[in-house]
C-alpha positions as CSV (number, residue, x, y, z in Angstrom):
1,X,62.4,129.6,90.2
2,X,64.7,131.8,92.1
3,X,68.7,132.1,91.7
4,X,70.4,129.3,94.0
5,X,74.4,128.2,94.5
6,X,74.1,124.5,95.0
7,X,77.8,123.6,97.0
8,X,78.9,120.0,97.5
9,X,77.3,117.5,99.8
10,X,79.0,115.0,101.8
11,X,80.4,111.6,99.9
12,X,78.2,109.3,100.7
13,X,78.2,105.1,100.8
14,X,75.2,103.7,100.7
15,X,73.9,100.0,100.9
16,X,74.6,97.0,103.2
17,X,77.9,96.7,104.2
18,X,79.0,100.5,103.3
19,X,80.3,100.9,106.3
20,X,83.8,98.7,105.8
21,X,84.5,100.0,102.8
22,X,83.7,103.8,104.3
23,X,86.2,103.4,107.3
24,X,88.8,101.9,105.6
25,X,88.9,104.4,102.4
26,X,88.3,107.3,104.9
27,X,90.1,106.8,108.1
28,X,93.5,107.2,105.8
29,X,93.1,110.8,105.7
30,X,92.3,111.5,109.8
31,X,94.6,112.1,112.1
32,X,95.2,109.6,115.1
33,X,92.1,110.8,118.0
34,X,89.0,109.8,117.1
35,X,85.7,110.9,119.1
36,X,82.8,107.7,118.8
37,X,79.6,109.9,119.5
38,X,76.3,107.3,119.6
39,X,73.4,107.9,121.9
40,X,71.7,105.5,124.5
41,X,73.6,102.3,123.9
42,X,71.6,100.8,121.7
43,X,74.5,100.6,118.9
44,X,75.6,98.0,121.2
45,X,73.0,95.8,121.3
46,X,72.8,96.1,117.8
47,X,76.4,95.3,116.9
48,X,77.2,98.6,114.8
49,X,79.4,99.8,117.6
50,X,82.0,96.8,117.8
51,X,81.7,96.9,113.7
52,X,83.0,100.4,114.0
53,X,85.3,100.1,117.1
54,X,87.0,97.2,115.2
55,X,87.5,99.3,112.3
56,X,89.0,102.2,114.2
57,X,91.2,99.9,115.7
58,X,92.6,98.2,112.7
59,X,93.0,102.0,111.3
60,X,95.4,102.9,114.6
61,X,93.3,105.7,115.8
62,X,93.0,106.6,119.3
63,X,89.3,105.9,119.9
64,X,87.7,108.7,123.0
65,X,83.8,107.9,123.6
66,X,81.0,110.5,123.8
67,X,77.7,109.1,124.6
68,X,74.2,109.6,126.2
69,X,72.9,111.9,123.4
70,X,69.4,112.2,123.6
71,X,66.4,112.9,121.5
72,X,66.2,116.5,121.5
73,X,69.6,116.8,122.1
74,X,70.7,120.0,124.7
75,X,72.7,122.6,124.3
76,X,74.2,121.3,127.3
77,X,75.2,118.3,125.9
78,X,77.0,120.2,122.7
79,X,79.1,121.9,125.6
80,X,80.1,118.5,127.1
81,X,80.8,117.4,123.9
82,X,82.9,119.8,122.6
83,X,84.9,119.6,126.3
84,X,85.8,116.4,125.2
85,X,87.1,117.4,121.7
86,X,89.1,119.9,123.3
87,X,90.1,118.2,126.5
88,X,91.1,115.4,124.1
89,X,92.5,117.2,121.1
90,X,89.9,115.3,118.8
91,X,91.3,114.8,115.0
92,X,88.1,112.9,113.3
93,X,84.4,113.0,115.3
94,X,82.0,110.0,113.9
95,X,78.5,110.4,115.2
96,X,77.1,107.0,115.3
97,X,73.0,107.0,115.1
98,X,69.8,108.9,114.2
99,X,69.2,113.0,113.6
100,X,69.8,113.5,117.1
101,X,73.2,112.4,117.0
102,X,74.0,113.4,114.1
103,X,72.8,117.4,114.8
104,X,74.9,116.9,118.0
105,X,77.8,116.2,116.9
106,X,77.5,119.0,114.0
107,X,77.7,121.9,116.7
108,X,80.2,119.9,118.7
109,X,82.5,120.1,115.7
110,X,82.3,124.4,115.8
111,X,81.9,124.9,119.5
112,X,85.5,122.9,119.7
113,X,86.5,125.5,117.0
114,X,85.9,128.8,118.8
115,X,86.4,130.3,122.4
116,X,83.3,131.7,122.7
117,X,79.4,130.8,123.5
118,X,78.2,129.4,119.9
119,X,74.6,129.8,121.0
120,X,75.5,133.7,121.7
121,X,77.6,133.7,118.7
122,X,74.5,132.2,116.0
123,X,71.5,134.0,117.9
124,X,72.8,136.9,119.5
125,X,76.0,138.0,117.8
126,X,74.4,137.0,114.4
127,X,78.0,135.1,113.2
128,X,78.4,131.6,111.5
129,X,81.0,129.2,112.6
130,X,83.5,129.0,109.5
131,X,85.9,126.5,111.2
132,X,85.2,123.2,112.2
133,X,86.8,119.5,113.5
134,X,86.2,117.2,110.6
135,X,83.6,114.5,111.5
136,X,81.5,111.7,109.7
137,X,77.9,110.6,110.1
138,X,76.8,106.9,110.5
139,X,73.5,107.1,110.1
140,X,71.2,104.3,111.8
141,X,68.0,105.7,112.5
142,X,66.2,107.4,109.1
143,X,63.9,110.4,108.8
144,X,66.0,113.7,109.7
145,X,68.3,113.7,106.7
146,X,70.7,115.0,109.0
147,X,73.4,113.6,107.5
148,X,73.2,115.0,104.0
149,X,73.4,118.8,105.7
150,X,74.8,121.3,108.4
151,X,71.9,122.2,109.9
152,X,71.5,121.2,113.7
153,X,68.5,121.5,115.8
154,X,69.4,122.1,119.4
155,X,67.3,122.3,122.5
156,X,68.5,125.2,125.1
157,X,66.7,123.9,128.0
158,X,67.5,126.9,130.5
159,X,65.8,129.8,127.3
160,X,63.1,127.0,126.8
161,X,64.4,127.6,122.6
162,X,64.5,124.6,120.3
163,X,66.4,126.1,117.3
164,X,68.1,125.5,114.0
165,X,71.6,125.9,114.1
166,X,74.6,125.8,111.4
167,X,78.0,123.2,112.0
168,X,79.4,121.4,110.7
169,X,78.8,119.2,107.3
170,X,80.2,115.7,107.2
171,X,83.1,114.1,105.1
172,X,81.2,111.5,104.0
173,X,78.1,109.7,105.6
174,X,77.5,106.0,105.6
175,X,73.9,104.9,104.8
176,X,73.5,101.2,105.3
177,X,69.9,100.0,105.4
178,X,70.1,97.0,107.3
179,X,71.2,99.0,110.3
180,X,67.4,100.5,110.5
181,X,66.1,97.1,110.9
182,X,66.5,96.9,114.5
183,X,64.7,100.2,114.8
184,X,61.1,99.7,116.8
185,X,58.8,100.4,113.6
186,X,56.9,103.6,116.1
187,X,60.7,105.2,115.2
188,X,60.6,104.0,112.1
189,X,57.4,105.7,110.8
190,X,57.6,108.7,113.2
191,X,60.8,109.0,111.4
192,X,59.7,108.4,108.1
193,X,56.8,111.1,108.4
194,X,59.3,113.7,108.8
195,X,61.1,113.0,106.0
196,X,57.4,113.9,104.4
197,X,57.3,116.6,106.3
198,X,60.5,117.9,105.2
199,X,59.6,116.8,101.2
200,X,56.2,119.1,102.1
201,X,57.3,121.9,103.8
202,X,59.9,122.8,100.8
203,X,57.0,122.3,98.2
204,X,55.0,124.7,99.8
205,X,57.7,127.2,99.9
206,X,58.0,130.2,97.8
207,X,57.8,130.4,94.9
208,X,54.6,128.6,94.2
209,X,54.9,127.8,90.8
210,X,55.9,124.2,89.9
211,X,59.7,124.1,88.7
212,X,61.7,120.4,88.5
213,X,62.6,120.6,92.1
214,X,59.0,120.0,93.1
215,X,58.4,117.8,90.4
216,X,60.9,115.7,92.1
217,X,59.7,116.6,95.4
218,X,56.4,114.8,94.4
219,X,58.2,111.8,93.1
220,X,60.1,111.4,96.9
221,X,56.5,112.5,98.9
222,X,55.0,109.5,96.6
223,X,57.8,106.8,97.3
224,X,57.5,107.6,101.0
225,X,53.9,107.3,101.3
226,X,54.3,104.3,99.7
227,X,57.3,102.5,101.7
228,X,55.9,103.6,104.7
229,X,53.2,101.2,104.0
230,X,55.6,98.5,102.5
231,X,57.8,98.8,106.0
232,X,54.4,98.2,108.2
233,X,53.3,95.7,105.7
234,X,56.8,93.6,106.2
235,X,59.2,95.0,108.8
236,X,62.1,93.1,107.9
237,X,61.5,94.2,103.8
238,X,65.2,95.9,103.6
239,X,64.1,97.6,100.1
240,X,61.5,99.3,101.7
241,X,64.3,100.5,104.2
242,X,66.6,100.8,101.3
243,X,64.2,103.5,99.8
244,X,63.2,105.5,102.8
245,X,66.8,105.9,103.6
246,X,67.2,107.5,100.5
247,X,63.7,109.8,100.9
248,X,65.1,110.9,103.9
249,X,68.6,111.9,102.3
250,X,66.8,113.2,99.1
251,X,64.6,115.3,101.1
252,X,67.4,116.9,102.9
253,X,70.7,116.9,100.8
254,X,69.6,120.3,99.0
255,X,68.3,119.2,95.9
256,X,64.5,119.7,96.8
257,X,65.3,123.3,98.2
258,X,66.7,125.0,95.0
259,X,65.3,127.9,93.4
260,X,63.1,127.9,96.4
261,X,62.6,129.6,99.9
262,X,61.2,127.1,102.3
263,X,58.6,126.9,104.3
264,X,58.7,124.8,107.6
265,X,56.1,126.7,109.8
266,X,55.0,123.7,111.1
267,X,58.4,122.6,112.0
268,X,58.8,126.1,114.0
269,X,56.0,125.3,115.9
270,X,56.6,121.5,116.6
271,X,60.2,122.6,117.8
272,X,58.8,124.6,120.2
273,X,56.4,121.7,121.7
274,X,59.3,120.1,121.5
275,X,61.2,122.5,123.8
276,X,58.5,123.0,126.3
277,X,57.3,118.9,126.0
278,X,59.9,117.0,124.7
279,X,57.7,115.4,122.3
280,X,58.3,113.0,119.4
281,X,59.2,115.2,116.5
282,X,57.5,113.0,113.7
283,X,54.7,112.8,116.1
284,X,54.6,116.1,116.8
285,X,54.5,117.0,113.1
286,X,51.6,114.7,112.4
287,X,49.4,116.3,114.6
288,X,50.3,120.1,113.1
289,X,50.4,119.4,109.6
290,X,46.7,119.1,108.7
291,X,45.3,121.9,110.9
292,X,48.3,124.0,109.7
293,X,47.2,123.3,106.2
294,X,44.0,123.9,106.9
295,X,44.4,126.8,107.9
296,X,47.0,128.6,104.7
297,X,45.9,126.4,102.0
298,X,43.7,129.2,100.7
299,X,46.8,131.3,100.1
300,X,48.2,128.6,97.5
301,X,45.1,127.0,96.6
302,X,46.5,125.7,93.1
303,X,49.7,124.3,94.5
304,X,47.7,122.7,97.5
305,X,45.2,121.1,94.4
306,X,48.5,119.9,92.9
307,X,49.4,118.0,95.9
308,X,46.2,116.8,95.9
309,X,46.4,115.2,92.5
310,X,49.9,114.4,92.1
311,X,50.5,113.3,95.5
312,X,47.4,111.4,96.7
313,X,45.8,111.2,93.4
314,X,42.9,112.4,94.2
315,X,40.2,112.6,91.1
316,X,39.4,116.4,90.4
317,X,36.7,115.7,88.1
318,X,33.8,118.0,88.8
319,X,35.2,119.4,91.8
320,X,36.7,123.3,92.2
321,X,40.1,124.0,93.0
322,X,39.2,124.6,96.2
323,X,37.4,121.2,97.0
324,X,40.3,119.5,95.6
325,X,43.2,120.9,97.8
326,X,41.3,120.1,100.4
327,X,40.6,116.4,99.7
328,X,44.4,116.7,99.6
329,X,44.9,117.8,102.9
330,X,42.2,115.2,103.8
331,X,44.0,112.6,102.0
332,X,47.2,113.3,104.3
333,X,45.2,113.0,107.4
334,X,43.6,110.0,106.9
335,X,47.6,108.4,106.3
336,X,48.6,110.0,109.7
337,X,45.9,107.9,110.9
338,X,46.5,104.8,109.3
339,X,49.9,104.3,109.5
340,X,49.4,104.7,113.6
341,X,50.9,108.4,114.1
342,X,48.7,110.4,116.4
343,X,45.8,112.9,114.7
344,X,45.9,115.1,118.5
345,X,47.9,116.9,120.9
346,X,45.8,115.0,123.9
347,X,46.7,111.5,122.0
348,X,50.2,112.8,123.0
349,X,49.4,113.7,126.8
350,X,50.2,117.4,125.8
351,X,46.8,119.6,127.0
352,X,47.9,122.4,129.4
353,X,46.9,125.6,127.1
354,X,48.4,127.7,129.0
355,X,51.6,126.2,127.9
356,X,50.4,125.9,124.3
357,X,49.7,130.0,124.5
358,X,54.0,129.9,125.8
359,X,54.5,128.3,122.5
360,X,53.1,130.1,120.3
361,X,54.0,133.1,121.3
362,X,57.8,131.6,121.1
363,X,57.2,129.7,117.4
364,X,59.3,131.3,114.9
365,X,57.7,132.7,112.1
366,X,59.1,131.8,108.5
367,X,59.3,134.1,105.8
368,X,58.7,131.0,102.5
369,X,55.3,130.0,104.2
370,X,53.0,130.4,102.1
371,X,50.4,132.8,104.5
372,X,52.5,134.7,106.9
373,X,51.3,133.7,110.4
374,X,50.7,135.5,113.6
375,X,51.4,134.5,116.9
376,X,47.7,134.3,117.7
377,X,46.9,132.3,114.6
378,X,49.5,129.7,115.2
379,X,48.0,129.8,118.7
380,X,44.5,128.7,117.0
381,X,46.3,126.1,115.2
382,X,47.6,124.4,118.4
383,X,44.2,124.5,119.9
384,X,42.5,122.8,117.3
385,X,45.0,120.4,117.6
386,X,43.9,119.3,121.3
């Protein structure tokens, strides 16, 4: 295990009804202009935005609307944002919605902070934001974990990028289960496989000798898996939304990540489909995974064996190490496919190789992976995935 800091996370209230007691405890402490950030209007539909409007309102804040965030969410839409915040002098942002909301809002909160270009600052200038306007997540979409973190990932549309960026981290997040109901169960489990996909892609991350954070990494790859199938079973089961709400924290509040440097090739590469398709991430993902494992397990055959057994509990007996890691990888495949999620790039309309070659060459290439990859091999990687 390597040396780690672990710093706080956000407060977070989680259950049904957290978010009443959230607001009222919270909104004490905000000043009086308060940015609502939610995406397409489906909050509306859904009720969560008069629940929180009311709130505001009984608090006396000054409520300013930002809405329209996509999936995938633009750089240019941090940049309206944050014109808001300014135009506005914003106290208090509460991003209202899924990861894409969420990571929004994040680099909203520092672009409002500083006078100059935070895209040139993080990627060119090689800076961090330091400053920030306070904000609070409300999450209703699970999966991204967004909420537990300060990572943002933001598409710049005009340099074709899809990035990771670093904003702000919230107050306090409110996690209520119930609010995930209404989410069409393709969101749900597109979401929910990347929360696996995060849970993976920091257990194959250097080092690759076991320590307790992937022994509870396997514990939270295991409960997903299995809610997954509990949600399809019974849509309206709230403890299986109660629990993947939690994965999806878990697997991104830190706690997985110490003592370790993660991997997340395969989310480099997806985020650049992403860029140049504007695919589904958990999608996206699915398709990637296998083939990607396919191709580095060799390079940590015992902790791919592991997975294998722990994970999928797959039966080792009279098989190498070799034969069982890849039964694991199997084993993951054949859940893509039966919880729905697409096993190809041309299930997803996405076969222009040309373009595929543009992404590649464009993938960022992590240091925790297990095999370092070239920009040729990830290349392979996408084309087996046609």
């Amino acid at each position: 295990m390597n040396n780690f800091k672990m710093t706080n996370m956000p407060k977070v209230y989680f259950g049904q009804g957290a978010l009443k007691e959230a607001l009222n405890t919270e909104l004490k402490t905000v000043g009086d202009n308060v940015l609502l950030a939610y995406g397409g209007g489906s909050i509306k539909k859904t009720g969560i935005y008069d629940e929180v409007v009311t709130l505001l309102k009984e608090a006396g804040k000054n409520i300013f609307e930002f809405s329209g965030i996509m999936s995938n969410p633009t750089y240019a839409k941090v940049l309206e944002g944050a014109k808001i915040v300014k135009d506005n002098q914003i106290d208090f942002i509460i991003a209202v919605g899924g990861g894409s909301v969420i990571d929004c809002c994040k680099i909203v909160s520092a672009q409002a902070k500083v006078d100059q270009d935070i895209w040139q600052m993080e990627f060119v200038d090689g800076k961090l934001p330091t400053e920030f306007i306070p904000m609070a997540a409300v999450t209703t979409a699970s999966g991204t974990g967004s909420e537990m973190n300060n990572g943002a990932v933001i598409t710049n549309e005009e340099l074709k990028i899809k990035a990771g960026m670093l904003g702000a981290l919230s107050k306090f997040a409110v996690l209520d289960p119930a609010y995930t109901l209404t989410v069409p169960m393709k969101q749900v489990v597109s979401g929910a496989f990347d929360t696996l996909s995060h849970a993976m892609e920091t257990y194959f991350g250097k080092p690759l000798e076991n320590n307790v954070s992937d022994e509870i990494n396997e514990a939270i790859m295991r409960n997903t898996i299995r809610n997954i199938r509990a949600a399809i079973k019974e849509p309206q089961d709230i403890q299986a939304r109660s629990e993947l709400m939690w994965d999806s924290a878990m697997a991104e509040n830190g706690i997985l990540k110490l003592g370790k440097v993660t991997d997340f090739q395969a989310h480099q590469i997806e985020h650049q489909l992403g860029a140049y398709t504007d695919c589904n991430h958990g999608q996206g993902l699915a398709v990637i995974h296998p083939v990607l494992y396919r191709h580095i397990y060799e390079a940590g055959v015992s902790k791919f064996a592991r997975f294998a057994k722990e994970v999928w509990h797959v039966d080792d007996t009279n098989l190498t190490e070799k034969e069982t890691a890849l039964k694991g990888i199997e084993a993951l495949a054949d859940f893509i496919k039966e919880i729905g999620l697409p096993t190809t790039l041309t299930q997803m309309n996405i076969t222009d190789v040309d373009m595929l070659k543009k992404v590649a060459d464009s993938s960022n290439i992590t240091a925790g992976c297990c095999k370092q990859l070239s920009h040729d091999e990830i290349f392979e990687i996408l084309k087996e995935c046609l």
